[in-house]
C-alpha positions in Angstrom: 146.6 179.8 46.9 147.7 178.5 43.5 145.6 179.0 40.4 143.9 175.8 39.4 143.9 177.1 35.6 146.2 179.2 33.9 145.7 181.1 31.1 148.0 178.8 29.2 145.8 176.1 29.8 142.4 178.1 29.1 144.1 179.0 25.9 144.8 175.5 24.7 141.1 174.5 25.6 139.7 177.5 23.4 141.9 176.7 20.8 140.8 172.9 20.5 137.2 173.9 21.0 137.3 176.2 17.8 138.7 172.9 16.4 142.6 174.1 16.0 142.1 177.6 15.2 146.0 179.1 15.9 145.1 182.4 13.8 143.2 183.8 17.0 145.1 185.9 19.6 143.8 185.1 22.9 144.6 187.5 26.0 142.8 188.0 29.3 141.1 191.3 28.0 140.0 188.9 25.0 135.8 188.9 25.0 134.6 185.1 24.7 131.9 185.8 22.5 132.8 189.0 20.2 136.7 188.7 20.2 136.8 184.6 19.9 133.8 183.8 18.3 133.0 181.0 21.4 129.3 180.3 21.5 127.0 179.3 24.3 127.5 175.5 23.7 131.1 176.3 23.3 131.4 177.4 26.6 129.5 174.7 27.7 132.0 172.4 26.3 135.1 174.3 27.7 134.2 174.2 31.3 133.4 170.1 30.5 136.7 169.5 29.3 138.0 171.7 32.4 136.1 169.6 34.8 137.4 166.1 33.6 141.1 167.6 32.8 141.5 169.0 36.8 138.6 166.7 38.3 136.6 169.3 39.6 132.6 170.3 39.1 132.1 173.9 37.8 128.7 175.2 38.8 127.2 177.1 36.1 125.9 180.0 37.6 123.3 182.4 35.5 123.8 185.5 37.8 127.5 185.2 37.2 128.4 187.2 34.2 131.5 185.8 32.2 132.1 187.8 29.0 136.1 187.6 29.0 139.0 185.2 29.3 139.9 186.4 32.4 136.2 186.7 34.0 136.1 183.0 33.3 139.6 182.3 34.5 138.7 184.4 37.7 135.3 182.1 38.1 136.9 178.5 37.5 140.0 179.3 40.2 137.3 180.9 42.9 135.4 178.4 43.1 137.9 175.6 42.4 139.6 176.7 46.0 
């Protein structure tokens, strides 16, 4: 099945959230909150935008553990299927 999100896309979203920050390299391996900087309400406000971009409700789960790009990736197309 196709991805719902690429990494393209998560990128952009990132990017916007740390209000246009272009200086940051952003791969899968990249860790939300060391690497990027991305705080809890950040995140918070990345899977909102997610949800109304792709029209889709992301459960926040607190026994799910995302700590890098591509854990969230990996979370948001599971569960998007």
């Amino acid at each position: 099945m196709d991805r719902l999100i690429s990494l393209q896309d998560l990128t952009t979203i990132l990017v916007e959230i740390r209000e246009g920050d272009y200086d940051i390299t952003i791969t899968k391996d990249s860790k939300l909150f060391e690497d990027l900087g991305v705080t809890s309400f950040d995140l918070l406000v990345a899977i909102n935008e997610i949800e109304n971009k792709y029209c889709i409700t992301i459960p926040i789960k607190t026994d799910y553990a995302i700590e890098t790009v591509n854990d969230l990736l990996t979370y948001i197309n599971s569960i998007s299927r």
